[in-house]
C-alpha positions as CSV (number, residue, x, y, z in Angstrom):
1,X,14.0,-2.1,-24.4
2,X,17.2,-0.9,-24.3
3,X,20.2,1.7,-22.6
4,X,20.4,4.4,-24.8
5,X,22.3,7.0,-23.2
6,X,22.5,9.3,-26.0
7,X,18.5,10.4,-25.5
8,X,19.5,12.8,-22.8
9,X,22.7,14.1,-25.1
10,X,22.2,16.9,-27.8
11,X,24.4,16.8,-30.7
12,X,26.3,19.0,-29.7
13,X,27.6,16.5,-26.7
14,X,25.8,18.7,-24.0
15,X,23.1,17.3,-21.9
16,X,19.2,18.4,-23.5
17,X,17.2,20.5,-21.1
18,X,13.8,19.3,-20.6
19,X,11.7,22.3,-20.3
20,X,9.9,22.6,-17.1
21,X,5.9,22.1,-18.4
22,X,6.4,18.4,-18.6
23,X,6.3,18.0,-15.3
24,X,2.8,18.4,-14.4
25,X,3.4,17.5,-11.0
26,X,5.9,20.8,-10.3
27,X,3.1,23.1,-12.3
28,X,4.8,26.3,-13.8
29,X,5.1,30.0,-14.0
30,X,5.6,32.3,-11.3
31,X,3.7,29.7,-8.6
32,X,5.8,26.9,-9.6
33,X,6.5,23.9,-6.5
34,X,9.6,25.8,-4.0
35,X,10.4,22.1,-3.8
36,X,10.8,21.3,-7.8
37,X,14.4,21.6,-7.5
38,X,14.6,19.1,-4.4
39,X,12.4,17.0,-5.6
40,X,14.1,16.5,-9.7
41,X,17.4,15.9,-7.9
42,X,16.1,13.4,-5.3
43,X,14.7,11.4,-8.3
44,X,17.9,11.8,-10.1
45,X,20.1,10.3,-7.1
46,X,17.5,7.3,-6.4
47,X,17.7,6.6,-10.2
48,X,21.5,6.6,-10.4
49,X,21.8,5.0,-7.1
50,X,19.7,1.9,-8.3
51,X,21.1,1.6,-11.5
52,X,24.8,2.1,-9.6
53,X,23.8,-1.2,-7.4
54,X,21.3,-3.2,-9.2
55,X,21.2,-4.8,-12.9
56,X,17.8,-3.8,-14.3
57,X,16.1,-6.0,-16.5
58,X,12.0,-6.0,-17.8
59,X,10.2,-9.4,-17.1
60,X,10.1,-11.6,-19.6
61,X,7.2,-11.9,-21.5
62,X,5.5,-8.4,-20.0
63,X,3.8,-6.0,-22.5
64,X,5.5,-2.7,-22.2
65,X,2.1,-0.4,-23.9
66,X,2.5,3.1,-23.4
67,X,-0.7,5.0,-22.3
68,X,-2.2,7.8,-24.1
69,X,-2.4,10.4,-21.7
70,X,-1.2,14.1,-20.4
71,X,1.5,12.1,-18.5
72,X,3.4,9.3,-19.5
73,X,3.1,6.3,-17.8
74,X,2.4,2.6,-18.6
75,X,-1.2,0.4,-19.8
76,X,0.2,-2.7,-18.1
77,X,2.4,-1.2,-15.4
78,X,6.3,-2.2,-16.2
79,X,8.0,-5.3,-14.8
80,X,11.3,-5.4,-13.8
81,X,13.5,-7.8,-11.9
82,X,16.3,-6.5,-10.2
83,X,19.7,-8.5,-9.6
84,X,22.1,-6.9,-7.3
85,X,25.6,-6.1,-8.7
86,X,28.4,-8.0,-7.2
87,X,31.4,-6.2,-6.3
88,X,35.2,-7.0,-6.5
């Protein structure tokens, strides 16, 4: 696996809007989670805030399988080590 920043980018250099009916966990429509805007950007600061501190890397020799399914998560799990970044 690797970084690949540009997923999130459209070609026009602007960031891609996911739409909302991905999310399962936030449902949609008009009864739609109060919290799913909370909640997205709570996952986006955790995310950048361990990527920010810690070098990421998968576990050598684990299987990265997706599983079929409505939501997208792992067969195997996924395996990662993390290595905190040393600062100046």
């Amino acid at each position: 696996m690797e970084f690949r920043p540009e997923r999130w980018v459209s070609r026009s250099g602007r960031l891609r809007h996911e739409p909302s009916y991905k999310f399962l966990s936030f449902n949609s429509g008009p009864r739609s989670c109060v919290g799913k805007d909370l909640g997205l950007s709570n996952m986006k600061i955790t995310a950048a805030s361990i990527i920010h501190n810690f070098k990421v890397e998968l576990v050598e020799g684990h299987a990265v399988m997706p599983q079929s399914s409505v939501i997208l998560h792992m067969q195997n799990g996924m395996m990662v080590r993390l290595k905190r970044r040393v600062t100046a």
